[in-house]
LOGU-262781 format. One line per field, with one value per residue (C-alpha): x, y, z. Coordinates in steps of 0.2 Angstrom, whole numbers. Layout:
<rs>
X (X	...)
Y (Y	...)
Z (Z	...)
</rs>
This chain:
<rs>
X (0	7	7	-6	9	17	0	-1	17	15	-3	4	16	4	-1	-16	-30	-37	-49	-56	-42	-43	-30	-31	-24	-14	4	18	18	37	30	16	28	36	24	16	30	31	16	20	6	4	2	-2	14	32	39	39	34	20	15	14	-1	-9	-12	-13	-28	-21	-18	-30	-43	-55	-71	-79	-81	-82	-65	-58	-65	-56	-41	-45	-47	-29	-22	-35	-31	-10	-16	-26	-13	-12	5	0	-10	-3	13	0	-5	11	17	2	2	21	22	8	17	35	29	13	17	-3	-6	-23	-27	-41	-37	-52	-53	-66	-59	-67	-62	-43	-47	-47	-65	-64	-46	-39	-46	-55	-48	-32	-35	-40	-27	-13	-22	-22	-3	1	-7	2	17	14	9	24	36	28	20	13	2	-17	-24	-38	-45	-62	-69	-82	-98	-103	-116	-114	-113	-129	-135	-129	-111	-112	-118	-102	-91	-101	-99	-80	-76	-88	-75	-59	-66	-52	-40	-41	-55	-66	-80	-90	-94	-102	-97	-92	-102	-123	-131	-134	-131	-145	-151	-146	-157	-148	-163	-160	-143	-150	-150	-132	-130	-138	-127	-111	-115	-122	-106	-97	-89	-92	-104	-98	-106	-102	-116	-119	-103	-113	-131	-138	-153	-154	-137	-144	-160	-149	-141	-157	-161	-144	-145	-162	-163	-144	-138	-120	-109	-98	-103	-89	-89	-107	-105	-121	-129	-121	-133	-149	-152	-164	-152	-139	-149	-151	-134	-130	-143	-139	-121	-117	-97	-95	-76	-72	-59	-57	-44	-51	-69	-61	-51	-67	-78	-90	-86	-84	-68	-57	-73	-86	-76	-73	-92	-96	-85	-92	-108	-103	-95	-108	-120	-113	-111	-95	-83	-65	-52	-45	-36	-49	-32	-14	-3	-19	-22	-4	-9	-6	-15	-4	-8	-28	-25	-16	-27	-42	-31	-26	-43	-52	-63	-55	-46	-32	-44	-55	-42	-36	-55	-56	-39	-45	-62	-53	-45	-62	-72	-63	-65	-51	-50	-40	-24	-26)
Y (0	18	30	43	57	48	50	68	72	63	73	90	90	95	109	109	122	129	141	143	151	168	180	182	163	161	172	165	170	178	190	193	199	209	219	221	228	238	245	250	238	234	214	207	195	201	184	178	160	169	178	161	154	170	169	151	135	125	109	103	113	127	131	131	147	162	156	155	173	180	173	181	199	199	193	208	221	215	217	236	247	245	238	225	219	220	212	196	195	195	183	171	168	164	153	145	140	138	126	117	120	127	135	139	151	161	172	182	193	209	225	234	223	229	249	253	257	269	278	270	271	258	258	261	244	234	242	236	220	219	226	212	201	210	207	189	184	193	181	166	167	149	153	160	168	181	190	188	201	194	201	202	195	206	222	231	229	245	242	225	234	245	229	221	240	239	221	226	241	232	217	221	221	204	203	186	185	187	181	181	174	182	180	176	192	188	169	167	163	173	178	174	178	197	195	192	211	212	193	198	214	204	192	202	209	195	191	174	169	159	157	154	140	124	122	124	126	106	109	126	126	113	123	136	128	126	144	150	136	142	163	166	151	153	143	136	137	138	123	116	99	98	91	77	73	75	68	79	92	83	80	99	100	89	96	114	109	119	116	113	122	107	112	96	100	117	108	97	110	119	104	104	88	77	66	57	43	58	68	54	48	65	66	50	52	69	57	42	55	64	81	91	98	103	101	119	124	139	146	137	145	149	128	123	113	113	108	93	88	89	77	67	64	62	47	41	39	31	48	46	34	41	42	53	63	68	70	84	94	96	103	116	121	121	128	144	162	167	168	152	161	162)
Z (0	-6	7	9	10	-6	-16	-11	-16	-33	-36	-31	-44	-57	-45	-32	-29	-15	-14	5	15	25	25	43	43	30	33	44	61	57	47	55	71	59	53	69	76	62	65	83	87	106	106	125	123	123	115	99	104	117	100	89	103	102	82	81	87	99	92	109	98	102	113	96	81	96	100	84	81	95	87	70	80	83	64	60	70	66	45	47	34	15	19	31	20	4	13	20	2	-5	8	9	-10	-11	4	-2	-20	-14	1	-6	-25	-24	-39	-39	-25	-19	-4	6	21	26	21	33	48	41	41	61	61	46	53	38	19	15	-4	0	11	-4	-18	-8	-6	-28	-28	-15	-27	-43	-35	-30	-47	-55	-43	-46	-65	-64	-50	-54	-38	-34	-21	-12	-1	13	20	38	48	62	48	43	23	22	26	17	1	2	1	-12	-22	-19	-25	-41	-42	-41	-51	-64	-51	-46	-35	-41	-28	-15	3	22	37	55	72	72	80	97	93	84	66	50	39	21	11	13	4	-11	-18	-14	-22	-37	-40	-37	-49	-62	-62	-66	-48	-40	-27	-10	7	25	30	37	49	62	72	71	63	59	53	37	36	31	19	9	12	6	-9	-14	-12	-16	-28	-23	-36	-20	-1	14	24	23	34	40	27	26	40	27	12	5	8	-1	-17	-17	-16	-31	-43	-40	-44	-28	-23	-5	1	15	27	36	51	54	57	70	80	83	85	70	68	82	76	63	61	59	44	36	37	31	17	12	11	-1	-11	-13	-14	-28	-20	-26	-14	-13	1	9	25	33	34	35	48	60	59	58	46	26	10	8	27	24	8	15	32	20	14	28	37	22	18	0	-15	-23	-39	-29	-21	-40	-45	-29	-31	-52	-46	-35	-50	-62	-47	-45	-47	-52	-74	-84	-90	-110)
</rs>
């Protein structure tokens, strides 16, 4: 029997894709002390090693996605200037290609969690973002990689339609889509279904359509899934584990030719899924139920873990055949936003 690292090795060569990782948890921690200290930022921690717990999960895992936000507010607060974020950019897409030869990437992160509360510009935030991305593509030519700039849940429509105007705005710039996640308002359910104005703009505009859903909320959680499936028709949906849990959601799923972004480590350091036997059943029943998905990190330096890893694991636990694992890593690359180079 091959081993599942050998497999991964020999289907990376050809390049793989992966297209649900936030800025916020995707730049090495080095850099990230840099340019905080840069900034004159003051961090709660005074050594570097005290700084790598702060920005990172805990390989014990977290008290679930309030936890893991509270993480997130840091990497943020670290990325609010055009140059810490056109550095991250810059520094996320290249570490991504020269350690996991990934050369399809899409990158996403709030602007207007990076602009101080409106001390800083908020198109001055996302131009560096687009020169970070310039640059990174000038460096590494083989690499394709855009930009997608999320929505809030905790924002009002209002400030969610200005991030939807900007990513229409700098569409020729590299930004390829659209999305929503952030904290439920008061914990409780969200109501999708009003998104669909700002949807609808976005995609009339040419930009892709992704959403934050069904990672968590039992019930609810896959209620929302149909919800989000049926009002908004996003081409791909972030995480979206619950419904392996119903079949009727499933076959919704499949026939809407929705692409599920599965970020299989990240789900079990914050307990969406219970265990190794409960991401595999749930990456099986995707599989035998012809639902399409693609393997993604949420964010590689915040998971300490890497695309290779997540393959690999998948492998390794019986969630996927080599045959499958190649059939995955080419939808990444056919399910993205970003433009096939011509």
């Amino acid at each position: 029997m091959v081993e599942p690292r050998t497999v991964v090795d020999e289907i990376s060569r050809a390049g793989l894709a992966e297209l649900h990782t936030h800025l916020g948890g995707s730049v090495d921690p080095a850099v990230m002390w840099t340019i905080a200290h840069d900034q004159g930022i003051a961090l709660p921690v005074k050594d570097y090693w005290d700084f790598v717990e702060l920005v990172t999960v805990d390989p014990r895992g977290v008290e679930g996605l309030p936890e893991l936000d509270g993480i997130y507010k840091w990497t943020e607060l670290i990325q609010s200037s055009p140059l810490a974020v056109e550095r991250s950019v810059h520094g996320a897409l290249g570490g991504a290609y020269r350690t996991q030869n990934i050369t399809t990437l899409e990158l996403r992160f709030n602007p207007m969690k990076r602009n101080r509360g409106g001390e800083q510009d908020l198109d001055h935030i996302i131009m560096a973002a687009t020169r970070g991305l310039d640059r990174a593509k000038l460096e590494y030519p083989s690499v394709r990689a855009g930009l997608i700039l999320m929505m809030d849940r905790t924002f009002t429509h209002e400030q969610n339609g200005i991030i939807v105007e900007k990513a229409i705005r700098y569409s020729e710039r590299g930004i390829v889509g659209v999305d929503i996640a952030g904290p439920r308002p008061d914990g409780g359910r969200y109501s999708y279904r009003e998104l669909a104005p700002l949807v609808e703009e976005a995609r009339g505009a040419g930009l892709g359509v992704t959403i934050h859903v069904g990672e968590e909320g039992g019930r609810h959680g896959i209620e929302e899934i149909g919800e989000v499936v049926e009002h908004l028709r996003p081409e791909r949906i972030g995480h979206g584990i619950l419904a392996a849990q119903d079949e009727g959601t499933m076959r919704l799923l499949r026939d809407a030719g929705t692409v599920l972004e599965i970020c299989p480590s990240s789900n079990l350091l914050t307990g969406a899924l219970a265990g190794e036997d409960e991401l595999r059943d749930t990456v099986r029943a995707f599989a035998d139920h012809g639902v399409a998905f693609t393997i993604a990190t949420d964010g590689p330096e915040m998971m300490q873990t890497h695309l290779r890893d997540e393959l690999a694991l998948l492998l390794r636990i019986g969630a996927l055949e080599r045959g499958e694992c190649e059939a995955v890593n080419a939808r990444g690359h056919s399910a993205a936003f970003v433009r096939p180079r011509v």
